[in-house]
N, C-alpha and C positions, 0 to 999 in steps of 0.2 A: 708434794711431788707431782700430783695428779694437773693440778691447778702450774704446775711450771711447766709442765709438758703443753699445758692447753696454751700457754703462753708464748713459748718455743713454737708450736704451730702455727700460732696467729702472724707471728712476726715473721715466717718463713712466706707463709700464705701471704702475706701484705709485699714482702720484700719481692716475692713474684712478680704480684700483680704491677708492683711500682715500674720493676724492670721491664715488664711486656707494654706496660701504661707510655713509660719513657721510647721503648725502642718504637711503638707506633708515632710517637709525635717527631721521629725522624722521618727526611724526605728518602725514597727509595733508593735502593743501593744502586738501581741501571740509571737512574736520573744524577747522581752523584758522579757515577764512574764517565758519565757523556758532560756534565761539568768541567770537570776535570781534563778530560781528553780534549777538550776545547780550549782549555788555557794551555795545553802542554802545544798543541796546533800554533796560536797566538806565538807564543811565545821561541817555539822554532820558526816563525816564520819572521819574525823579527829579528832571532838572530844573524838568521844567515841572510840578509840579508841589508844590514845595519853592521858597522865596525862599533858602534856606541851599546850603553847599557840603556834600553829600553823599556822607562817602566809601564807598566800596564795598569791602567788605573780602575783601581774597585776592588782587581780578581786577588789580591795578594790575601786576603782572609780566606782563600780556596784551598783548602788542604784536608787529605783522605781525611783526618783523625777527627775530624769535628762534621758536624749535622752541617749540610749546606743549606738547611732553613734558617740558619745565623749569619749567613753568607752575606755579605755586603751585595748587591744587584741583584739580588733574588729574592721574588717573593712565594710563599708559598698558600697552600690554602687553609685557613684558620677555621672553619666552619664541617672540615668533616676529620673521622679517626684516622685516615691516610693523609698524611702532611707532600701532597704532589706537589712540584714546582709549577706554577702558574703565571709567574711572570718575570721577564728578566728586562732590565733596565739596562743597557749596555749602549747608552750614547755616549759617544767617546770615551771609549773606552783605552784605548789607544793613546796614554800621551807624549809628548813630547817626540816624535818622530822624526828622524831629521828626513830630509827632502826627498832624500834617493829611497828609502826605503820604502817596500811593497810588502804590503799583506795578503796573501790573494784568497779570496772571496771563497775557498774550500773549507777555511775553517771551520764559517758556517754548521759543516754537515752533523757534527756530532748532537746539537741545541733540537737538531729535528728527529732525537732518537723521545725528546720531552714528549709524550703524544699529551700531556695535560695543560699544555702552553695556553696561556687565553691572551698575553701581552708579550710580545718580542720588537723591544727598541734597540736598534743596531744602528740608528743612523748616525751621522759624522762622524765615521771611522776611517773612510778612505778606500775601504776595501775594493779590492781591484778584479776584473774578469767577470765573465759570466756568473750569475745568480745562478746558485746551483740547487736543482732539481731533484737529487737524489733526498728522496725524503719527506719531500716536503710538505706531502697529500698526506702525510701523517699527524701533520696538526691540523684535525677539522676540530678543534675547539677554539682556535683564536678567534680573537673578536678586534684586536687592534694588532697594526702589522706597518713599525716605522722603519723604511730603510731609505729613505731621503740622505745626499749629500754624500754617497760614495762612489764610487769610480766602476760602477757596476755598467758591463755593457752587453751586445747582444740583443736577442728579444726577449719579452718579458717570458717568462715561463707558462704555458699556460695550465700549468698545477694546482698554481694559483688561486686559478678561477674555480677550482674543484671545495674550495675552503667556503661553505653554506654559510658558517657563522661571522663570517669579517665582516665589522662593520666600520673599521678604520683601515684605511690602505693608502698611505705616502710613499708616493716614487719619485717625489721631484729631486732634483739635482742628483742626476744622474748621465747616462749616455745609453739608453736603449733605444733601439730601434726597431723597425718595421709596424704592420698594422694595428693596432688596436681588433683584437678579433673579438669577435659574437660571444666567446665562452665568459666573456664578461657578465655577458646577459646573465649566466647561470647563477649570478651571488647573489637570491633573492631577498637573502638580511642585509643585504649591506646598505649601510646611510652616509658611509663618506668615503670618496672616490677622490682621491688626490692624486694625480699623474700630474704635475707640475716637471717642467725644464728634462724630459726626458726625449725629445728630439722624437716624437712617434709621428708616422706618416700617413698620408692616404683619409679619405674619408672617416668619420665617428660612424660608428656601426649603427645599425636604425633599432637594433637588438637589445639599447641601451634603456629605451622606453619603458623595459619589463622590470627595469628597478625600480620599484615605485614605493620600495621607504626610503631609497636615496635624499636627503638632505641637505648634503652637500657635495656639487660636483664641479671640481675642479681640471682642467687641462690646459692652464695655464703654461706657456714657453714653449711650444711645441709646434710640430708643423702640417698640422692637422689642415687638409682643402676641403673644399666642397660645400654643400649647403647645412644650414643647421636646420635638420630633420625635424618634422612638426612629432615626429615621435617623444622629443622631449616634454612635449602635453601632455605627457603621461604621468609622469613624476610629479606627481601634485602636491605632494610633502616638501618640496626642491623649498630649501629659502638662501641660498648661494649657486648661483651658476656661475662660473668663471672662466672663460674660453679667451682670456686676452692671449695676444699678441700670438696668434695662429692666422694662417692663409686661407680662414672661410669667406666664403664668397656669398653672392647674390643677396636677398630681400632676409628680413630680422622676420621670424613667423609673425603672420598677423594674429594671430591669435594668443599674443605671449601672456598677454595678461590674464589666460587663465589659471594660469601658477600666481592664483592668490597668496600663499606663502612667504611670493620672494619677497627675501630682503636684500641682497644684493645681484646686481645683475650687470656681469661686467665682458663688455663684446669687445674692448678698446683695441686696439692694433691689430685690425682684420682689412679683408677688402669688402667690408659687407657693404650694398650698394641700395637704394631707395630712401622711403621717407623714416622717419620715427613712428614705429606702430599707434594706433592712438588708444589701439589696447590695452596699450603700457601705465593709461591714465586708473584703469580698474585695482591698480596694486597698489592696496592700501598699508603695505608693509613695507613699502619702499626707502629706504634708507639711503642707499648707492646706487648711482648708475649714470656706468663710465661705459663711453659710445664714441672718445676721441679716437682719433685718426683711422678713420674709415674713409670708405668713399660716401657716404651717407650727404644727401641731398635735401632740399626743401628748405622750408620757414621751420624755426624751432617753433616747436608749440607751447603758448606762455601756459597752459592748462599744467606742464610740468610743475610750473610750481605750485599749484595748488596742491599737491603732493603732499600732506601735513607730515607725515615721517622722516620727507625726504631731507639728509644733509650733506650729502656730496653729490652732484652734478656736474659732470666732467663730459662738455659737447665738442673740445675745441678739435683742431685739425682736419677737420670733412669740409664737404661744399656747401655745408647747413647754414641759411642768414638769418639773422637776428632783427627782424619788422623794428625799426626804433620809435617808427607812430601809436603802436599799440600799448594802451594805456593797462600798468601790472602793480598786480597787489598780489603779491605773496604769502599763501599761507603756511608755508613752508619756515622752516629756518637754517641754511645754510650755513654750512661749517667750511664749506670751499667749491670752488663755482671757478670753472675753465671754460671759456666763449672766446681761447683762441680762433685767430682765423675764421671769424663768422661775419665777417661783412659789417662789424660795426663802424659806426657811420657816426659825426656830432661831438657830441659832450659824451663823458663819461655818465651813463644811465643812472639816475638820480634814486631808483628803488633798491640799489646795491643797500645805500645807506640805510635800509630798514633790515639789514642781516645782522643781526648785533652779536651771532656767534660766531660771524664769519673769519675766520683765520687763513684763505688762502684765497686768494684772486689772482688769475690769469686769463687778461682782456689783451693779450701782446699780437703780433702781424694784425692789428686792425687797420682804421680810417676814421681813429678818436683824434679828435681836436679841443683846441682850449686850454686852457691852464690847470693845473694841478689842485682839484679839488678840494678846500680847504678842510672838508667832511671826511675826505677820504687820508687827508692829514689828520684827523685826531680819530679815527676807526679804531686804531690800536691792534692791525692787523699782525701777522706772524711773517706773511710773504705775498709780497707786491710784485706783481709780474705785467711792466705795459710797454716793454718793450718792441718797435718794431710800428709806432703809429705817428701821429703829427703834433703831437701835445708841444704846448710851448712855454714859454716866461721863467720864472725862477722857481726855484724848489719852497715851500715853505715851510718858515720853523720849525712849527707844531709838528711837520712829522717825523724829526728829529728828535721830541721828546718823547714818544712811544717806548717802553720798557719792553715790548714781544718785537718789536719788529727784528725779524730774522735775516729774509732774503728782501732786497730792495735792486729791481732790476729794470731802471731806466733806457737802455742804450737804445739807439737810433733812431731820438727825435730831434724835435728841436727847442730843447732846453737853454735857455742862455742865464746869465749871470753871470755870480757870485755863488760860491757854495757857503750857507747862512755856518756862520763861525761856531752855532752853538750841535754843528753836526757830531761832535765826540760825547754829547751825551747820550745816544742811542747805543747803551751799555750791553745787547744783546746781539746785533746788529753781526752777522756772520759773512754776508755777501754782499758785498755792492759793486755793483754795474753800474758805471753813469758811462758808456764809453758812445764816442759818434754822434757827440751833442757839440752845444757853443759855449760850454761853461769855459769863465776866464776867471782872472785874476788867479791868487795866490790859491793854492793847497792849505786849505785848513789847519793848523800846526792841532789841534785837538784830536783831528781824524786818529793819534798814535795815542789816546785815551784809550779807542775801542780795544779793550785786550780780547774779547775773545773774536774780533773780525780775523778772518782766515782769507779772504779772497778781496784785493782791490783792484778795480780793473775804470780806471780814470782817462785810458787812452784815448787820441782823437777828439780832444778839445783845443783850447786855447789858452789851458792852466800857462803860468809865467810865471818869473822871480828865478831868486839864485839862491833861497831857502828851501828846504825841503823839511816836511813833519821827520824828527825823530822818535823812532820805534824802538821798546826796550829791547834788548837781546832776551828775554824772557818771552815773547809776544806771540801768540798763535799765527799772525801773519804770515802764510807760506806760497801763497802768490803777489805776487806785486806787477801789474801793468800800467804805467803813465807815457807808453810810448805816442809817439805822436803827436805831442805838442812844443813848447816854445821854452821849458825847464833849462835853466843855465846855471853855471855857475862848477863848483869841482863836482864830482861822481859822488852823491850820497852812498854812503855803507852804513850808515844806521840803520839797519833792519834786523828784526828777529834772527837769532840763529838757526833755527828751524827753516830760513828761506829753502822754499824748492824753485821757483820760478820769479826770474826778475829781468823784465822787460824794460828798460829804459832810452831803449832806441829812437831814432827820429826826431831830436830835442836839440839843444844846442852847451851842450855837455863838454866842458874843456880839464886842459889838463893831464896829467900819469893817472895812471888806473893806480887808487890810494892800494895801500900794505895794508889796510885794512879788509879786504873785501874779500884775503884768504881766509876770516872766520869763520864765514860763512861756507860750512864744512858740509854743511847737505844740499846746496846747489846741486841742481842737474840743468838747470835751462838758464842762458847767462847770454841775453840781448842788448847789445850794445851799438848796434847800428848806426851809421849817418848823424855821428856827434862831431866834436873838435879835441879828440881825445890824442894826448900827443906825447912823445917819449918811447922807450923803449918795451918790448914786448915783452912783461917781467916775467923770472924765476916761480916766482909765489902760485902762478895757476897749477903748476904743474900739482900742488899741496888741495888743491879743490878735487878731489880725488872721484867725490861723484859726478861731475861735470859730462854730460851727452851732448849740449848743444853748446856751442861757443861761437858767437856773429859779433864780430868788430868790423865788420865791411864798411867802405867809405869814413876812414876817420883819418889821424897825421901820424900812424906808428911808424917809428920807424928803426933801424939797427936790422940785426941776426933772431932768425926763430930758433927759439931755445929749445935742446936738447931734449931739455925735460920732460914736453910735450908730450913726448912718447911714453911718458908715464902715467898718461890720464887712459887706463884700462877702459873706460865705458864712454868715450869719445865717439860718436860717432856724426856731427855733423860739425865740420870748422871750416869757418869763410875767415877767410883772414885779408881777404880781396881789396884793392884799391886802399891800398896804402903805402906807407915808402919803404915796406920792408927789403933788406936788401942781405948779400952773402948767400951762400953753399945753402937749399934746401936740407934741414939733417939727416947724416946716410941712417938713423933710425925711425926714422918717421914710419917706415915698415911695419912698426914692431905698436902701433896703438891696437890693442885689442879690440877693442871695439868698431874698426874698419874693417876687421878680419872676420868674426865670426859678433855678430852683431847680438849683445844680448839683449833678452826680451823683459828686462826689469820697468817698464814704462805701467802706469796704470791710465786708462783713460777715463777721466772724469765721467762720461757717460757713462761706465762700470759701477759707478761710487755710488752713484745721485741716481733718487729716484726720480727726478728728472734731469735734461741735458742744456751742457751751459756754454756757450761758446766764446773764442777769445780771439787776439790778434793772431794774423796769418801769421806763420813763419815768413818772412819774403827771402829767394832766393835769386840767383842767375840761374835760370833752367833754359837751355838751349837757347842764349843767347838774349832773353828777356827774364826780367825780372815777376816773377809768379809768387800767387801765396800757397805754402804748404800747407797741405791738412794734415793736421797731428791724428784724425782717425790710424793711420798707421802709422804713425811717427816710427815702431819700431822694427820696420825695417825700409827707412828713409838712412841712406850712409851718404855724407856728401863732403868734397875734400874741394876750396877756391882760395887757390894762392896768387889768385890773376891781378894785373896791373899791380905789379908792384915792381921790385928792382933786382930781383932774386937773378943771381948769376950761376957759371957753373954747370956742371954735367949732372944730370936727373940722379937722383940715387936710384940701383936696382932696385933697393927693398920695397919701392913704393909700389913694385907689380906684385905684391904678394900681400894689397888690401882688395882682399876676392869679395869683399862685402859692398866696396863704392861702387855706389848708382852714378855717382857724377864726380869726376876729375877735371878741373880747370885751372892750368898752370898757364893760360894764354900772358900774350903780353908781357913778358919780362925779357931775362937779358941771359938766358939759357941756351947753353951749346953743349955739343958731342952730338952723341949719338940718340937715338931716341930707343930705349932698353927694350931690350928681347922678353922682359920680365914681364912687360907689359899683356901682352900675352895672357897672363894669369890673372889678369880683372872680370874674371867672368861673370861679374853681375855690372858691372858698368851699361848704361846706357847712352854718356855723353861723354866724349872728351874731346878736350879741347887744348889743344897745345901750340896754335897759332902765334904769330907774332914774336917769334924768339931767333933764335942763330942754329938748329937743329940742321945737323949735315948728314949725309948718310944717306941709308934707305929707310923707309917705312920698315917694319920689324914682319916678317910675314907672319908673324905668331897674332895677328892681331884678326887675321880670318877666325883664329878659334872662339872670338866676340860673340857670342851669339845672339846677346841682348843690345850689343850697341846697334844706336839709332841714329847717333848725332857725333860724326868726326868733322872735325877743323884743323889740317895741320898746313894752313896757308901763313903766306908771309914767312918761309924758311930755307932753308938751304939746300931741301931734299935734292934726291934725284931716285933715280932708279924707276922699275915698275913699279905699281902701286898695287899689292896684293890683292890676289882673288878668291872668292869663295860666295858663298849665296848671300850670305851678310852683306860682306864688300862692295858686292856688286851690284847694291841696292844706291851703297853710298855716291851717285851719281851727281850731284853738284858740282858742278866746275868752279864754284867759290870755296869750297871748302880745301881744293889742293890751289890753288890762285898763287901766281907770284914764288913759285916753285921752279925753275926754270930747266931746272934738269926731271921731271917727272915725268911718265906717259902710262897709257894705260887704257883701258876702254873707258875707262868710270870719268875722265876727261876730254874720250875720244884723239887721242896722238898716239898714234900707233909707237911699239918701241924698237928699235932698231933689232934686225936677225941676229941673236947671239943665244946663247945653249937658255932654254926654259927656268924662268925661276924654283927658286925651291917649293917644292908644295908645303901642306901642312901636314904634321903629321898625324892629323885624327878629319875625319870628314867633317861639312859644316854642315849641318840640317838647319835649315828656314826653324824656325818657332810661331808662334802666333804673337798677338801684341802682347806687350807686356801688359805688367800688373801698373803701368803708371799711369793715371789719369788725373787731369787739375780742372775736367770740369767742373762747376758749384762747389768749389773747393772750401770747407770751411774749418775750424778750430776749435778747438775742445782741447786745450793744453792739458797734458797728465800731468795728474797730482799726487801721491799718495798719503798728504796730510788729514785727507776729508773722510777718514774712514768712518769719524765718529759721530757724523751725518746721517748715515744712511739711514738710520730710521726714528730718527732723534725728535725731528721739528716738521720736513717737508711729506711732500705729494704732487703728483703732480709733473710736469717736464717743462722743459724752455729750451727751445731750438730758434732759433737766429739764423737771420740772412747774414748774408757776405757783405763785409762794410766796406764804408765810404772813405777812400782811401785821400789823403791830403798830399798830392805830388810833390816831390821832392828831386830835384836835378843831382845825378850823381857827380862829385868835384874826380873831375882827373886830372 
């Protein structure tokens, strides 16, 4: 009995011990129940603001009844008797959100009840408002702190800066604003300082020098002025400084290279001004170092390459020239090498060909001459960038057999030939440019081998024939450019189904636009310019449902503009000009949404790419000449040209209620009545033009409430009356633009109008504005795409900006 009682004790005694053993290896009940209140936060804020079921990814194993050190995004600490929560992993946590819905950034508050936090990842969530403070000086134990890529705005907290032990802190992609203050200075552990894409302003504090375990300091995207303070000599552990693409100015410290440490050092898209420090030569841990588009001046110094570390050198876009006398032996071995814009002069520099890891070259806007290096044909580079110099003769073979060649971007030299037939085995091959050379003859039938080419831009040579390369409807292909040359025959539509962009304007293209070309169900850009395209203006667009841009200008259409039209929702630029269309303009043409309220679904390739790639202008009629548009805003360019055609019939009203057209040109056709009161309601118009028709009546006085029009023509009509007045109007002072109006008068022509009772005013006043947002100075193109998403950090580096090309005139038929 004695010996069962001892027994019964032991196991009472043990079964204690287990349960007190077990209840310590839980995390604490106040760090559970701020768990908890944080998912219950998430999740009302989701609801009520979301019609959809919203799930939330990770936290669904969060429930009172079990240890939240089993929790899926939480870790806790394995090394003492208190199981505290220590880290929580909460990058998108948030999934599938639909558009409209907001998290706002309060949820936050409960996470900062944890005071044993040493890791809080919140980034790609979305979270929206101000970063909240309440709390936050409560984790002085963090040591990494990610809230990169949410919608967090305001200034940065400076709470923050009270946390001793951070020694990770990402704020990029974000929207904060104001200074970078001093109390930064106070994070004396900290070694990596990430303020990327957060919009901060005003000078870097000189306070920053006092980190000096810093390692990595980033303030990348930002709008940071002023000089870069020799205070950063301080930071002698530094092996990443990062300050691209800020507004710092003046001289690079001469004394940079006493941060023997660095390994990358990257000042690229500043206005920093002088030579290249020659201190820079003492950094013998040099790897990177990116110095394009500055204002940076002098001889490049060939001592860079002796640099043995060094494998990205990226000098282009400054006033820096490149000595081509000085004899170079590199110790170095480059991985990629940009000497855009540096004054190179000759032959392509013959020590290139000792980079044997080299995979990226951009030598493009030089004063390179000579023929295409047969060396640099068999490199077996990744991306060829010589765009923009004098190089001549044919392309050879050999650098069509290359297995890496990725990007290949010839345009605007002077290349002639034959494109070599065996161009479709460069099976990797993503981008080509040959555009604003001499190449002739036929289009390669091979080039629709490349499956995984994405981008062809062939314009502006002197390709011919009446065959065109067939492309499978499988085919990554989702731009296509051949405008501009001599291409005949009917309207290819063999292209990928994926087309986003297809330029085939300026050619000599006959024929019905085939039934085939509504498969191509993801167009958005559909160039058809200045061909011999002839028949009626078919049913079938109205089924291209993503359609934005649509130019048939200058071809033989001819009948009634179909109804349908008005079904194409994201319509916003149609020239349908100079051709035989004829009948009633349709009373819904009103009703295209996309003239209305213009949506912002465009991507612009400079978005996508880490560098930027340009294309054929849009060409339009802008105030009476023919201009190229730049796609930098294409999305909100709205433009309506029904001019020179046969269009008869009284204006439909509904056409005053496209508030989004920048330009209306119904000149020139065989239009009568009256000229609509509706009109009136274009208040983003700029131009219009309604010359040349049988319009009777008066001027509509609803056209003072214009604020933005710059450019009226309603000569050659039947007008009479006053010609309305307001600050707008009475700008509009040409005496060509009311011409051959016989019954008009008015100041704005100077004919006084006969004594009878005052016109009607407008009913709301006209304020002057300032110039508009429209400019076609240096106008250039960068067509949106949104096929290229799977680019961005795949193969390149690096950028490609292009001049305005060399246009091949062309007489318009009227």
């Amino acid at each position: 009995m004695a010996k069962l009682s001892i027994r019964i004790a032991s196991f009472i005694i043990f079964f204690s011990f287990s349960l007190s053993f077990n209840t310590s290896l839980c995390c604490p009940n106040e760090q559970k129940l701020a768990l908890l209140q944080f998912k219950s936060s998430v999740f009302n804020e989701s609801i009520s603001n979301s019609s959809l079921d919203i799930p939330i990814g990770g936290v669904e194993s969060w429930d009172s009844s079990s240890d939240c050190c089993q929790w899926d995004l939480v870790t806790c600490n394995t090394r003492s008797a208190l199981r505290n929560v220590v880290g929580l992993d909460l990058y998108s946590f948030v999934i599938s959100l639909a558009p409209e819905t907001v998290v706002s950034s309060v949820v936050l508050e409960p996470l900062f009840q944890i005071r044993s936090l040493m890791k809080l990842d919140i980034s790609s969530n979305f979270l929206q408002g101000q970063f909240p403070t309440n709390g936050i000086a409560n984790l002085n134990k963090l040591v990494h702190l990610d809230m990169r890529e949410n919608r967090f705005n305001g200034s940065i907290p400076p709470q923050l800066f009270s946390l001793k032990n951070l020694q990770y802190l990402d704020m990029s992609s974000n929207s904060f604003v104001g200074v970078l203050n001093g109390e930064v200075a106070t994070l004396r552990n900290l070694r990596v300082l990430n303020l990327d894409e957060n919009f901060l302003t005003g000078e870097i504090p000189t306070d920053i020098g006092n980190l000096t375990q810093l390692r990595r300091l980033s303030l990348r995207q930002n709008r940071f002025s002023g000089v870069i303070s020799k205070s950063f000599l301080q930071l002698t552990e530094l092996e990443v400084l990062d300050f691209r693409n800020n507004s710092l100015s003046m001289e690079i410290p001469i004394d940079i290279g006493s941060l023997s440490n660095i390994s990358t050092l990257a000042l690229s898209m500043n206005q920093l001004t002088g030579e290249i420090p020659p201190s820079i030569k003492s950094l013998s841990k040099l790897v990177t170092l990116q110095l394009e588009n500055n204002l940076l001046s002098g001889e490049i110094p060939t001592w860079l390459l002796d640099i043995k570390a060094l494998k990205i050198l990226n000098l282009g876009g400054n006033h820096l020239t490149w000595n081509n006398s000085l004899p170079v032996a590199p110790k170095c071995m480059l991985s990629q090498l940009s000497l855009k814009s540096c004054r190179l002069a000759g032959l392509i520099p013959f020590w290139i060909s000792t980079q044997k890891n080299l995979d990226f070259l951009d030598l493009s806007e030089n004063e390179l001459e000579g023929t295409f290096p047969r060396w640099l044909a068999k490199s077996n580079l990744g991306t060829i960038l010589l765009s923009d110099n004098k190089l001549m003769g044919p392309l050879p073979p050999p650098l069509f057999q290359s297995l890496n060649l990725s990007v290949l971007a010839l345009s605007r030299n002077n290349f002639s030939g034959e494109l070599p037939k065996n161009i479709g085995d460069t099976t990797s091959i993503m981008i080509l440019m040959l555009a604003n050379n001499n190449f002739s003859g036929l289009i390669p039938k091979s080039i629709s081998k490349i499956y995984r080419l994405l981008l062809l831009d062939l314009s502006h040579n002197q390709f011919s024939g009446s065959t065109f390369p067939s492309f499978s409807p499988k085919a990554l292909l989702a731009y296509i450019d051949v405008s501009s040359n001599r291409l005949s025959g009917q309207l290819p539509v063999n292209f990928a189904l994926g087309t986003r962009i297809l330029a085939l304007g300026d050619n000599e293209f006959s024929g019905p636009l085939p039934t085939n070309l509504s498969n191509l169900s993801q167009l958005e850009h559909l160039d058809l310019h200045n061909n011999y395209i002839t028949g009626n203006l078919p049913e079938f667009l109205a089924q291209m449902s993503s359609l934005q841009v649509l130019n048939l200008r200058n071809n033989s259409l001819e009948g009634q503009i179909p109804n349908a039209l008005s079904k194409l929702s994201s319509l916003r630029i149609l020239d349908l000009s100079v051709n035989n269309l004829s009948g009633r303009i349709p009373a819904n043409i009103g009703n295209i949404v996309g003239m209305i309220k213009t949506p912002n679904t465009f991507t612009l390739i400079s978005d996508v790419f880490t560098f930027s790639i340009e294309f054929s202008d849009l060409i339009l009629n802008w105030k009476k000449s023919l201009q190229g548009l730049s796609s930098r805003n294409l999305e909100i360019y709205c433009f309506l040209d029904l001019s020179r055609n046969r269009l008869s019939g009284e204006v439909p009203t509904s056409m005053g209620g496209l508030t989004s057209l920048k330009l209306l040109n119904i000149s020139h056709n065989k239009l009568s009545g009256s000229i609509p009161m509706s009109f009136g309601g274009l208040e983003s118009v700029e131009s219009l033009d309604m010359s040349h028709n049988y319009f009777s009546g008066k001027i509509p006085w609803t056209l003072a409430n214009l604020q933005q029009l710059g450019t009226l023509d309603v000569s050659n009509n039947k007008l009479v009356g006053q010609i309305p007045m307001g600050s707008q109007m009475d700008r509009l002072n040409d005496p060509n633009s009311f011409a051959n109006n016989s019954g008009l008068c008015g100041m704005q022509i100077q004919r006084p109008c006969p004594m009878t009772s005052p016109p009607k005013s407008p009913p709301r006043s006209v304020v002057a504005k300032s110039d508009t947002w429209f400019s076609w100075n240096g106008a250039w193109v960068g067509f949106p795409i949104g096929f290229v998403s799977v680019l961005v950090s795949a193969y390149f580096s690096g950028y490609l900006t292009l001049k305005p090309r060399r246009r091949r005139p062309r007489s318009i038929r009227k």
